[in-house]
Biopython code that builds the backbone (N, CA, C, O; Angstrom):
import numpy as np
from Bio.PDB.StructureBuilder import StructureBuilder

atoms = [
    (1, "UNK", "N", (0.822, -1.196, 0.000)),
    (1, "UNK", "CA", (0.000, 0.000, 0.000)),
    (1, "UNK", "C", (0.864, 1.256, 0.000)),
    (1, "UNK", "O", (0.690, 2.365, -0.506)),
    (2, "UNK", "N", (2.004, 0.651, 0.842)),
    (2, "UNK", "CA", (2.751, 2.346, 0.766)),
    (2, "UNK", "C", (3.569, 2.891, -1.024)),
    (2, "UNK", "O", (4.059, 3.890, -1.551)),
    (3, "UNK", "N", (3.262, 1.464, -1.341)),
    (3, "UNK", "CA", (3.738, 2.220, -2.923)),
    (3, "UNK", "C", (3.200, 2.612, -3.550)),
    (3, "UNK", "O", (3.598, 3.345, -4.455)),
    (4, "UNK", "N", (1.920, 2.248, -3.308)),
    (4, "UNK", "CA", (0.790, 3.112, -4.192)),
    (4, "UNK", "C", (0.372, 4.317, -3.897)),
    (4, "UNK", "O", (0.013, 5.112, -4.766)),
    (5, "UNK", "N", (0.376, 4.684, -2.115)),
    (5, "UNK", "CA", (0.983, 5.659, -2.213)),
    (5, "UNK", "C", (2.141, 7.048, -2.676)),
    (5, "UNK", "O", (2.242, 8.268, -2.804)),
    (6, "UNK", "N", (2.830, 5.766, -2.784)),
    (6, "UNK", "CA", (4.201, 6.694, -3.334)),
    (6, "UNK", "C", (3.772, 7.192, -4.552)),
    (6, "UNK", "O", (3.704, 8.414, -4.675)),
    (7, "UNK", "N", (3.396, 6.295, -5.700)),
    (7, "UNK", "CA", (3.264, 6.277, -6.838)),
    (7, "UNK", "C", (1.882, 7.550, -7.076)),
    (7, "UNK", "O", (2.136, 8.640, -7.586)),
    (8, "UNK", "N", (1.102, 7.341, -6.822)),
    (8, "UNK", "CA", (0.151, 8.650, -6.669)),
    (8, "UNK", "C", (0.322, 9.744, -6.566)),
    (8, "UNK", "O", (0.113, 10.745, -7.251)),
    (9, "UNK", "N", (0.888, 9.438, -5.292)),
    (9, "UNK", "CA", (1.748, 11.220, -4.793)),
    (9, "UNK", "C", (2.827, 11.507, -6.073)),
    (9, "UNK", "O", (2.754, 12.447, -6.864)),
    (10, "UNK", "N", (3.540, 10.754, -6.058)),
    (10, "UNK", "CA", (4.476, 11.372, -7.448)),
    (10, "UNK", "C", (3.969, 11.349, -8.690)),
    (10, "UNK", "O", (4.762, 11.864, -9.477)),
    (11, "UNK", "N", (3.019, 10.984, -9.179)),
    (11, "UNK", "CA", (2.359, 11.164, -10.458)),
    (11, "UNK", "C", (1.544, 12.965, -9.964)),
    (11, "UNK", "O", (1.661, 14.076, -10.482)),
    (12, "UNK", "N", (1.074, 12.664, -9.239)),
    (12, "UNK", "CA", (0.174, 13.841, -8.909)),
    (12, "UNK", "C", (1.478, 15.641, -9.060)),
    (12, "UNK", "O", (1.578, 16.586, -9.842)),
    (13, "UNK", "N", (2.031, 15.270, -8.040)),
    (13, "UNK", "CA", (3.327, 16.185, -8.094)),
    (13, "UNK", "C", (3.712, 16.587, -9.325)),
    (13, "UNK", "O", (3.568, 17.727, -9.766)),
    (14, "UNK", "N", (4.290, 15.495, -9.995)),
    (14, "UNK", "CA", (4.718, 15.537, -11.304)),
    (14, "UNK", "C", (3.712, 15.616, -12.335)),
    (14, "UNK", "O", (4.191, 15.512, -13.464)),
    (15, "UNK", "N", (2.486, 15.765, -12.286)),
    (15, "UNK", "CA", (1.384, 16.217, -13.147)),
    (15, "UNK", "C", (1.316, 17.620, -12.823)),
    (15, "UNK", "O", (1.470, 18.368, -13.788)),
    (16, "UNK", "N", (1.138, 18.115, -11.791)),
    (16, "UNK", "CA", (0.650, 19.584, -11.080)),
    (16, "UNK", "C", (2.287, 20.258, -11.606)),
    (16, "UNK", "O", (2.227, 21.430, -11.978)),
    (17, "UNK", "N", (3.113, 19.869, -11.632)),
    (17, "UNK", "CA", (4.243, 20.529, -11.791)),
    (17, "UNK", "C", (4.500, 21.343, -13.656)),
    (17, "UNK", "O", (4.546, 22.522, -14.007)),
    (18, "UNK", "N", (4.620, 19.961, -14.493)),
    (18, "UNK", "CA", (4.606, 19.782, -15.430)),
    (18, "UNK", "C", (3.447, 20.444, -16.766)),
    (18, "UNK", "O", (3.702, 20.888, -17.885)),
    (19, "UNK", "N", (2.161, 20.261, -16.047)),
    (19, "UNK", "CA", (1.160, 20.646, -17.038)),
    (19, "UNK", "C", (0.236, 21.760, -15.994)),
    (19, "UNK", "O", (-0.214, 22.619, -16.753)),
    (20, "UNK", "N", (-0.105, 21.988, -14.874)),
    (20, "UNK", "CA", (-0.318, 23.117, -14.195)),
    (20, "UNK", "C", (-0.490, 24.055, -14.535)),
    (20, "UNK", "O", (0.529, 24.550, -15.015)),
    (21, "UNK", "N", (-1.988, 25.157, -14.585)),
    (21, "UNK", "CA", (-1.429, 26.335, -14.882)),
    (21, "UNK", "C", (-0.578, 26.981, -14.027)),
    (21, "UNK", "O", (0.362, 27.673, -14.416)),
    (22, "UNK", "N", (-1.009, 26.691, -12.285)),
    (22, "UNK", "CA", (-0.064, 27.183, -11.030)),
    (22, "UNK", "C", (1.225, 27.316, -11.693)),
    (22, "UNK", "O", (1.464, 28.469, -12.052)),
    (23, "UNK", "N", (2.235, 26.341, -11.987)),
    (23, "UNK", "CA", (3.252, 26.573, -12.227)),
    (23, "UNK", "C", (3.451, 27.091, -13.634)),
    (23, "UNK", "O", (4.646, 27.380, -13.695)),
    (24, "UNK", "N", (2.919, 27.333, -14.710)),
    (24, "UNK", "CA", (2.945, 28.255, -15.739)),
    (24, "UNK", "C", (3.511, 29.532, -15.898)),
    (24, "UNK", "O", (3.729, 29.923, -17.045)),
    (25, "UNK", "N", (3.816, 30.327, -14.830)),
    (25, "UNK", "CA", (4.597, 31.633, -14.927)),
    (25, "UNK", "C", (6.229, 30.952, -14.455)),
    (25, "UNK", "O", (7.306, 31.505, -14.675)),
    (26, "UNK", "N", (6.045, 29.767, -13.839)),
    (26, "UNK", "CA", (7.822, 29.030, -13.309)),
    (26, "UNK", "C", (8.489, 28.852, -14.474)),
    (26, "UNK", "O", (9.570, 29.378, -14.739)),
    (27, "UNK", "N", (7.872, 28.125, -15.179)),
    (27, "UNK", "CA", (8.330, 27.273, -16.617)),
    (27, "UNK", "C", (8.079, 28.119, -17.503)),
    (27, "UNK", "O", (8.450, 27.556, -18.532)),
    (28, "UNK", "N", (7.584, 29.380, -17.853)),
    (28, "UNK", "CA", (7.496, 30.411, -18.780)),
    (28, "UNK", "C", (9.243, 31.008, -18.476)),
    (28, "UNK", "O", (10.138, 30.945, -19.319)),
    (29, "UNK", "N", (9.385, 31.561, -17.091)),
    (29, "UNK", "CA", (10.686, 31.774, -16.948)),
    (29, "UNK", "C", (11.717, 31.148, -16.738)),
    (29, "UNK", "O", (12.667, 31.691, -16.173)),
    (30, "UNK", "N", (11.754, 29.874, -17.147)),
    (30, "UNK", "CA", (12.891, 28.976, -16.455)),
    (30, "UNK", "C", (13.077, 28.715, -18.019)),
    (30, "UNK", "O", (14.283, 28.868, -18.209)),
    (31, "UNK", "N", (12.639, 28.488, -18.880)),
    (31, "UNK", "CA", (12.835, 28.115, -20.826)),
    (31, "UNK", "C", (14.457, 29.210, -20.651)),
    (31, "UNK", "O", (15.435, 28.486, -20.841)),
    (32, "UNK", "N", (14.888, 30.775, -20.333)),
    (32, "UNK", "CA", (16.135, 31.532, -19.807)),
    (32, "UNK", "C", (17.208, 30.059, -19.797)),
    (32, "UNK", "O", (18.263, 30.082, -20.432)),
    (33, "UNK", "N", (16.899, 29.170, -19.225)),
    (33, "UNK", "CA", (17.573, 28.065, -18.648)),
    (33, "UNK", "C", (17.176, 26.400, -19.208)),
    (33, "UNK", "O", (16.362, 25.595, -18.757)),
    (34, "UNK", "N", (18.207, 26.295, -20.468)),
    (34, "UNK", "CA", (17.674, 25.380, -21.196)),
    (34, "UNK", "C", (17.704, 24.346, -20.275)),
    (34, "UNK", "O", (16.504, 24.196, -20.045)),
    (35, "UNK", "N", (18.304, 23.526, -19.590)),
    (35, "UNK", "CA", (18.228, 22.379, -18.650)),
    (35, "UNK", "C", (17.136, 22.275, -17.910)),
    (35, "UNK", "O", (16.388, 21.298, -17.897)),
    (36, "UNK", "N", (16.972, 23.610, -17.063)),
    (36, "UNK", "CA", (15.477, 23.765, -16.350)),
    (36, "UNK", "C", (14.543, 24.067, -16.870)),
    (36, "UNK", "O", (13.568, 24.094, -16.120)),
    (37, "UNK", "N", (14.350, 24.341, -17.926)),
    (37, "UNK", "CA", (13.318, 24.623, -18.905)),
    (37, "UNK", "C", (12.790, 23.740, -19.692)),
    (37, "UNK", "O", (11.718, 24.031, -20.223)),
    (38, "UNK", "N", (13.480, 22.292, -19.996)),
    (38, "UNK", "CA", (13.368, 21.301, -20.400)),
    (38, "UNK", "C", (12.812, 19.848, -19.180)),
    (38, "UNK", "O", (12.196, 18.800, -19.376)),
    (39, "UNK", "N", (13.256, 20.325, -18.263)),
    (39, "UNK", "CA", (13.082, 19.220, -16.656)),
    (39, "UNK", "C", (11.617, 19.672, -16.905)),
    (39, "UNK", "O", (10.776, 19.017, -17.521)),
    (40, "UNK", "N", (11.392, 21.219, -16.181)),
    (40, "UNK", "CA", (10.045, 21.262, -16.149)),
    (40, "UNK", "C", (8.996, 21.427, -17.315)),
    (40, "UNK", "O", (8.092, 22.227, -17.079)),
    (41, "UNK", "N", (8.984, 20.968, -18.197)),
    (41, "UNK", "CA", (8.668, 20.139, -19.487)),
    (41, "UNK", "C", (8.147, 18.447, -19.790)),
    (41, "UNK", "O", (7.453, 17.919, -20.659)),
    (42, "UNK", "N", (8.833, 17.989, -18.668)),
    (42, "UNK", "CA", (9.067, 16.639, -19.293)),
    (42, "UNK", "C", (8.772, 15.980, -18.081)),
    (42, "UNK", "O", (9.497, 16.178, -17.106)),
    (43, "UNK", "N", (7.561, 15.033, -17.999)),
    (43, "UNK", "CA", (6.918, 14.264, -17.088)),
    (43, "UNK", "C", (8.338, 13.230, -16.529)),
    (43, "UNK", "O", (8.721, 13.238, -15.359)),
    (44, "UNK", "N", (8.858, 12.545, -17.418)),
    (44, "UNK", "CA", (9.948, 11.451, -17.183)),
    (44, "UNK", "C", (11.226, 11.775, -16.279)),
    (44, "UNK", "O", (11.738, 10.929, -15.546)),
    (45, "UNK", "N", (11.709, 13.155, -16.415)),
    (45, "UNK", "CA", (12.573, 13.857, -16.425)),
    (45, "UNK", "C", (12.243, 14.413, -14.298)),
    (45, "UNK", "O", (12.691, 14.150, -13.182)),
    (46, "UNK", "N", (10.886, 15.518, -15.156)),
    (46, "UNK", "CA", (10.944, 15.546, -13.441)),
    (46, "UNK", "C", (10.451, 14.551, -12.314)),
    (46, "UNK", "O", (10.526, 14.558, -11.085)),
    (47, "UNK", "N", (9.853, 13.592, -13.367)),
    (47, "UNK", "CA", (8.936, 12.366, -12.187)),
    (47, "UNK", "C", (10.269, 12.136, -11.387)),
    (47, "UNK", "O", (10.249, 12.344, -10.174)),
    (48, "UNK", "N", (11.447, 11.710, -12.009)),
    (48, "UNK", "CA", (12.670, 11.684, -11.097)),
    (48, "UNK", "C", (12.648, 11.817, -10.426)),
    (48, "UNK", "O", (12.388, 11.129, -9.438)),
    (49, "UNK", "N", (13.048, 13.300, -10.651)),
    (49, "UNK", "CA", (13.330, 14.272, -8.798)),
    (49, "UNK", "C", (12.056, 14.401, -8.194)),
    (49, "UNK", "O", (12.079, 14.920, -7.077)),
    (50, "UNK", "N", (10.872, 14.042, -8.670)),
    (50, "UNK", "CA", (10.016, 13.889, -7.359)),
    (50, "UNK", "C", (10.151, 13.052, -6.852)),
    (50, "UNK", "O", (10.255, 13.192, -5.634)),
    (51, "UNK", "N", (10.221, 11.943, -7.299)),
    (51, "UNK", "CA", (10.384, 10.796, -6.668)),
    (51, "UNK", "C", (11.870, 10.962, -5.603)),
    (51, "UNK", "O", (12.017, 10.508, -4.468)),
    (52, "UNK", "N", (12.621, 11.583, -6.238)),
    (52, "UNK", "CA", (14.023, 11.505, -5.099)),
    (52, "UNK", "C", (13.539, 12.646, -4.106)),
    (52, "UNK", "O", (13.770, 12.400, -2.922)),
    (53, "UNK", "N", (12.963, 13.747, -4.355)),
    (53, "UNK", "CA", (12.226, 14.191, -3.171)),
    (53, "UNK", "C", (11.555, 14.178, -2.423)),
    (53, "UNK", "O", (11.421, 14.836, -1.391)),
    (54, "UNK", "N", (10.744, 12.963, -3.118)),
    (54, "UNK", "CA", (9.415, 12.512, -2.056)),
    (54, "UNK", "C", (10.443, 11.462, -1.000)),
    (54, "UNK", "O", (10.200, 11.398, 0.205)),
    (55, "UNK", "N", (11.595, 10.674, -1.634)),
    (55, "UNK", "CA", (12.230, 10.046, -1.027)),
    (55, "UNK", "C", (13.046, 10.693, 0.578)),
    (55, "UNK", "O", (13.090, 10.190, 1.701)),
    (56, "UNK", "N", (13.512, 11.772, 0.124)),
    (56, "UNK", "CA", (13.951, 12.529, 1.357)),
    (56, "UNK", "C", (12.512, 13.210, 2.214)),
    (56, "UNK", "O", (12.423, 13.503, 3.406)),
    (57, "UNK", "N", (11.845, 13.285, 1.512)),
    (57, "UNK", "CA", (10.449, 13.714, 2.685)),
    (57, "UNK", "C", (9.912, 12.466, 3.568)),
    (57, "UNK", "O", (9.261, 12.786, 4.563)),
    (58, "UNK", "N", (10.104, 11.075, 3.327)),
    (58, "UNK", "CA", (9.503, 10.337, 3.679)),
    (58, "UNK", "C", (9.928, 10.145, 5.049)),
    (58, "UNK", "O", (9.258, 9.289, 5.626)),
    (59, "UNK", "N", (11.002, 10.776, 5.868)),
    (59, "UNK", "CA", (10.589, 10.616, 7.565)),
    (59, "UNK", "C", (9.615, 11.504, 7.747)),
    (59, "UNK", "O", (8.891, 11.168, 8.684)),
    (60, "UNK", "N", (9.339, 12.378, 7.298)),
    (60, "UNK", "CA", (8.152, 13.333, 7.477)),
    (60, "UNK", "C", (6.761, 13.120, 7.358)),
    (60, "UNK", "O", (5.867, 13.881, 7.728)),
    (61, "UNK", "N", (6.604, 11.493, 6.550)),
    (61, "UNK", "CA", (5.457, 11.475, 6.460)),
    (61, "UNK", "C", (4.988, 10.032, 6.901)),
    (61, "UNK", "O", (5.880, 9.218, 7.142)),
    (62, "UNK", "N", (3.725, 9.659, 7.023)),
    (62, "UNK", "CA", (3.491, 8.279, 7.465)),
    (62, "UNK", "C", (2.630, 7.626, 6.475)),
    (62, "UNK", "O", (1.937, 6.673, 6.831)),
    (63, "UNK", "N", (2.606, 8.092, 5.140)),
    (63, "UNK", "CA", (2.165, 7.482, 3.815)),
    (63, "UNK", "C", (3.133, 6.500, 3.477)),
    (63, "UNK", "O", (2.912, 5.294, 3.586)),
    (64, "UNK", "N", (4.164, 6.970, 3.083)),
    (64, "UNK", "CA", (5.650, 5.615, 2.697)),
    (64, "UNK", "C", (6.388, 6.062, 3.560)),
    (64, "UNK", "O", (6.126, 7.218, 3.893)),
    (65, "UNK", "N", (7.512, 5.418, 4.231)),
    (65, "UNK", "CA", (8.326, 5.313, 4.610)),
    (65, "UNK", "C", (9.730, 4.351, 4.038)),
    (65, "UNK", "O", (9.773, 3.126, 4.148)),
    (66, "UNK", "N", (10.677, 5.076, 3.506)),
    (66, "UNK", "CA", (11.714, 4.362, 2.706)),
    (66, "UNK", "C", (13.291, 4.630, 3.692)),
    (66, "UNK", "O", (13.433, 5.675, 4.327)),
    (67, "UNK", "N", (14.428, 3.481, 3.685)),
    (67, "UNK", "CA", (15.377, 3.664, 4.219)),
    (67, "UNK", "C", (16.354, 4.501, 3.503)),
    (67, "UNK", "O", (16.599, 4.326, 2.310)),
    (68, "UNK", "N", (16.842, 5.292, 4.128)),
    (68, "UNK", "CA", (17.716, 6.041, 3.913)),
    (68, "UNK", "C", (18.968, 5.860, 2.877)),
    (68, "UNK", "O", (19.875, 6.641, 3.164)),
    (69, "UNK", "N", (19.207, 5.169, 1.930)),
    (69, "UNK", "CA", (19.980, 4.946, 1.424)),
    (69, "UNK", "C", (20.036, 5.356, 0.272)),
    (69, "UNK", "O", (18.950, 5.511, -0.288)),
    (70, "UNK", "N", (21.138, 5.639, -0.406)),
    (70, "UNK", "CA", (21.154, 6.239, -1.754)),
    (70, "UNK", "C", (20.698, 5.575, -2.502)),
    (70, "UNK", "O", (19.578, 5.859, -2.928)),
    (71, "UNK", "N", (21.288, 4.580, -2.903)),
    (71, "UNK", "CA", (20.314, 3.431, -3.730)),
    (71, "UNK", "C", (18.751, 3.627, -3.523)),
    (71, "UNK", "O", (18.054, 3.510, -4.531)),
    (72, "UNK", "N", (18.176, 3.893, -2.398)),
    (72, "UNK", "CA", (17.054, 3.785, -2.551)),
    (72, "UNK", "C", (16.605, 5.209, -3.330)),
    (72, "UNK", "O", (16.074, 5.164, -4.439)),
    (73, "UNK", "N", (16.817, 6.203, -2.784)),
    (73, "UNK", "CA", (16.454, 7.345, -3.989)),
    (73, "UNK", "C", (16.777, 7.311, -5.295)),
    (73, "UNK", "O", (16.127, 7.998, -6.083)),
    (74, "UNK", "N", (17.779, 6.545, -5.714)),
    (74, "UNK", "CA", (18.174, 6.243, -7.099)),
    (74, "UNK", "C", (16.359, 5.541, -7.553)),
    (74, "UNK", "O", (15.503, 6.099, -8.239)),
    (75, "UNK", "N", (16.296, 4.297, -6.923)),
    (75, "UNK", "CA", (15.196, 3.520, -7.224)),
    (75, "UNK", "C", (13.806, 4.338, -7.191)),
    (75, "UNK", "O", (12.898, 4.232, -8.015)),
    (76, "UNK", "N", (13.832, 5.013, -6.280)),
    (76, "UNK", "CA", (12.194, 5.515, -6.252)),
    (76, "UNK", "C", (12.329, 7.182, -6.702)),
    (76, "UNK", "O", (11.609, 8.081, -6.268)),
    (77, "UNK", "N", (13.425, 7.330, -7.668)),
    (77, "UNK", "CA", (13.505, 8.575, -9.092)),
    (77, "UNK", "C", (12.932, 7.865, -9.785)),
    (77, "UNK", "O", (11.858, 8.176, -10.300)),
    (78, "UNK", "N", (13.706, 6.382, -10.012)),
    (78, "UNK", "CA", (12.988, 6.069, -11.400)),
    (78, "UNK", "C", (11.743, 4.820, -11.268)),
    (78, "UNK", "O", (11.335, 4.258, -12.284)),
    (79, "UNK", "N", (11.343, 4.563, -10.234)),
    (79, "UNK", "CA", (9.636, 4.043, -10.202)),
    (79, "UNK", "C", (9.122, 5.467, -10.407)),
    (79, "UNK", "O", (8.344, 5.508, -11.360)),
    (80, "UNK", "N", (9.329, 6.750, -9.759)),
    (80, "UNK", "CA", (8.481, 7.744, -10.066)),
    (80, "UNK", "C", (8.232, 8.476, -11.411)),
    (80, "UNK", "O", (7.350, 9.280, -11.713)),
    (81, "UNK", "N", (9.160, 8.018, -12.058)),
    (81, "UNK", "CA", (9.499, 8.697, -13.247)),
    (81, "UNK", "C", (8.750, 7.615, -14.548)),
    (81, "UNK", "O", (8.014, 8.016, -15.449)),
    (82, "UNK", "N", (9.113, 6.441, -14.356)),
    (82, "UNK", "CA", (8.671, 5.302, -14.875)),
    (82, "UNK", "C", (6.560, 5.115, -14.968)),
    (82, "UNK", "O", (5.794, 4.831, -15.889)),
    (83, "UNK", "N", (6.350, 5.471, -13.445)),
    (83, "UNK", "CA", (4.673, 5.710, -13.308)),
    (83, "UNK", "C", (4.496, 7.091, -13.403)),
    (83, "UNK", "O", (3.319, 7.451, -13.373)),
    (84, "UNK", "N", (5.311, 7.932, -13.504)),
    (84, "UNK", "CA", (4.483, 9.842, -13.744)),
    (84, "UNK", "C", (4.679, 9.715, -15.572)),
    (84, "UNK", "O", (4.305, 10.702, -16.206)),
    (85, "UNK", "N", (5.044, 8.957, -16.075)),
    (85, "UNK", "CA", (5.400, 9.246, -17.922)),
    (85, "UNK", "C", (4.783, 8.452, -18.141)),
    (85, "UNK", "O", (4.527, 8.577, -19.338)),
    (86, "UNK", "N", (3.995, 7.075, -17.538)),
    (86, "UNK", "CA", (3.423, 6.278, -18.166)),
    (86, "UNK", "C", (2.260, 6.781, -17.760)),
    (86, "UNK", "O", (1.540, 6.660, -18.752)),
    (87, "UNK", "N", (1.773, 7.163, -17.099)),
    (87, "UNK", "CA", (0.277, 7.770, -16.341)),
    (87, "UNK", "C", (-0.232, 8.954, -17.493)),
    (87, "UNK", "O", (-1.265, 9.033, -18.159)),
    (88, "UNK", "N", (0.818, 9.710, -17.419)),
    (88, "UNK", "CA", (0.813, 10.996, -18.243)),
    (88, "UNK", "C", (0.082, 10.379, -19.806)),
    (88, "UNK", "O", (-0.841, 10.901, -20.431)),
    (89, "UNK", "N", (0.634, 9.464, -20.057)),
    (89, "UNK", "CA", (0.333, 9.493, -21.458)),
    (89, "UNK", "C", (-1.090, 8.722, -21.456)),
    (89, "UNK", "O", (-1.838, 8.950, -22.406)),
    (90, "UNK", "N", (-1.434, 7.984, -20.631)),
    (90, "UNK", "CA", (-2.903, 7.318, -20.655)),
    (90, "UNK", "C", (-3.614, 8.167, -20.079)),
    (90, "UNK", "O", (-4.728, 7.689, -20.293)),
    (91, "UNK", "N", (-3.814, 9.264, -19.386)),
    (91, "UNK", "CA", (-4.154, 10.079, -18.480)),
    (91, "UNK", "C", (-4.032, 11.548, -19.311)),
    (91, "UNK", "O", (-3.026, 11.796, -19.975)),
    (92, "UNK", "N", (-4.784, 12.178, -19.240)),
    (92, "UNK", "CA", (-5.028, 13.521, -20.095)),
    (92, "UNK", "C", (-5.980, 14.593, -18.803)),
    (92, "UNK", "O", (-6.452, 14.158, -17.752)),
    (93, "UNK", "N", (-6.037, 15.900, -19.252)),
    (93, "UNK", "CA", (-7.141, 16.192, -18.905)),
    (93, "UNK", "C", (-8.676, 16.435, -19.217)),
    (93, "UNK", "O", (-9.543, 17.290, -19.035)),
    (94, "UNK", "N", (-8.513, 15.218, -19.778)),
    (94, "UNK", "CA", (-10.299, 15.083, -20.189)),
    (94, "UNK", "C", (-10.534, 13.798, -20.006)),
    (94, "UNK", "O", (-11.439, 13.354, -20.712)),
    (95, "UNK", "N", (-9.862, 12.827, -19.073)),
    (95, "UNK", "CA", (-9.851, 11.586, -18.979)),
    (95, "UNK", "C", (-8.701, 10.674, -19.445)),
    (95, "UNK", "O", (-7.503, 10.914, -19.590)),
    (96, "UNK", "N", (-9.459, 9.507, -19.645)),
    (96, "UNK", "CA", (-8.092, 8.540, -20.667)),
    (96, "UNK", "C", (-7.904, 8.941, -21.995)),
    (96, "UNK", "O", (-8.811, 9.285, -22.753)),
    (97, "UNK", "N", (-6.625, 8.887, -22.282)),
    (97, "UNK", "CA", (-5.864, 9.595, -23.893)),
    (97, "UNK", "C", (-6.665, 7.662, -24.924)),
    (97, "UNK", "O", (-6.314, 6.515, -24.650)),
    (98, "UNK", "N", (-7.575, 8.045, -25.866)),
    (98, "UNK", "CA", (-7.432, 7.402, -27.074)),
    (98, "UNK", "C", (-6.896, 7.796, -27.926)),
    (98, "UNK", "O", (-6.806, 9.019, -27.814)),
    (99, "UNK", "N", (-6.281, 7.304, -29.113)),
    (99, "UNK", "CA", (-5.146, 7.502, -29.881)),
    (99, "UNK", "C", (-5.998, 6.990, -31.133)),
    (99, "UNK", "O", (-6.372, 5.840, -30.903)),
    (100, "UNK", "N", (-6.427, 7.442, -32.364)),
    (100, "UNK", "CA", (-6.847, 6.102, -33.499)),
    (100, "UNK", "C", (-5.713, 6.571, -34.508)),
    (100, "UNK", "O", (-5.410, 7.706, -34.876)),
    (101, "UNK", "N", (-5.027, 4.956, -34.936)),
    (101, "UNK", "CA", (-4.251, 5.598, -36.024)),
    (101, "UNK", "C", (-4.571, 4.843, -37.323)),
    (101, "UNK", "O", (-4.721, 3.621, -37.324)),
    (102, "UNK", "N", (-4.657, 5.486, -38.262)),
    (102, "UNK", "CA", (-5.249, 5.289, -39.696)),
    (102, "UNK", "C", (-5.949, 4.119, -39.657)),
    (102, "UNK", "O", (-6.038, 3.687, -38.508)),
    (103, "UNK", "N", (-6.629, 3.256, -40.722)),
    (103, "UNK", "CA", (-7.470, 2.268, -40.674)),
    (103, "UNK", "C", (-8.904, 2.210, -40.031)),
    (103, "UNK", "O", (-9.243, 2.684, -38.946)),
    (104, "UNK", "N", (-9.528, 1.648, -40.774)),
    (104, "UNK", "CA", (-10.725, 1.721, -40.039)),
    (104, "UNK", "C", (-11.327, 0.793, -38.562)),
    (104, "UNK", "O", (-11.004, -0.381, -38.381)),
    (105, "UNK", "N", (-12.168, 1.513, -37.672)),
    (105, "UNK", "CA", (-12.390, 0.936, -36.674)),
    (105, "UNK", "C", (-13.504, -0.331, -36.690)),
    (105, "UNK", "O", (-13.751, -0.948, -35.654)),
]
sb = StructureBuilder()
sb.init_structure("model")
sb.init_model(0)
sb.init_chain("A")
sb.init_seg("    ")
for serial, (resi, resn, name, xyz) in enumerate(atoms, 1):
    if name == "N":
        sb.init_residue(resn, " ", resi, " ")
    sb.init_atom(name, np.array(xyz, "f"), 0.0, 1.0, " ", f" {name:<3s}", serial, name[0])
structure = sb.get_structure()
């Protein structure tokens, strides 16, 4: 349960971050800064560092709790990054993304 936690919270983060209007004046001025202008762009990219931040928040919270180890923030960058880019793309804001490509249905 606590990973599905995890996984929520960092999809959510990394949705609100990424496509947000809230953050829309951040990422209007951060493009100045091609590296950061590209992170906050890119679901895969920042699911990362949420995930490695949610990792250092987790004595703080009693949703997940993860051990302290580097390895482990390595790992839960990229489960977060892995479920915020795969979410993203089935997940829209108008529901689930259908796709039809040529041919008939």
């Amino acid at each position: 349960m606590e990973l599905l936690h995890f996984i929520l919270a960092s999809f959510g983060m990394t949705f609100i971050i990424v496509y947000s209007s809230l953050f829309e004046r951040i990422r209007a001025a951060a493009t100045r800064f091609d590296f950061i202008g590209k992170l906050l762009r890119c679901p895969l990219c920042m699911g990362f560092w949420v995930g490695v931040f949610l990792w250092g928040i987790s004595p703080y919270t009693e949703l997940f709790t993860f051990s302290d180890s580097l390895v482990t923030a390595f790992i839960c960058g990229c489960i977060s990054s892995g479920t915020s880019y795969s979410l993203s793309m089935v997940v829209g804001d108008y529901g689930i993304n259908v796709m039809h490509q040529g041919g008939e249905l």
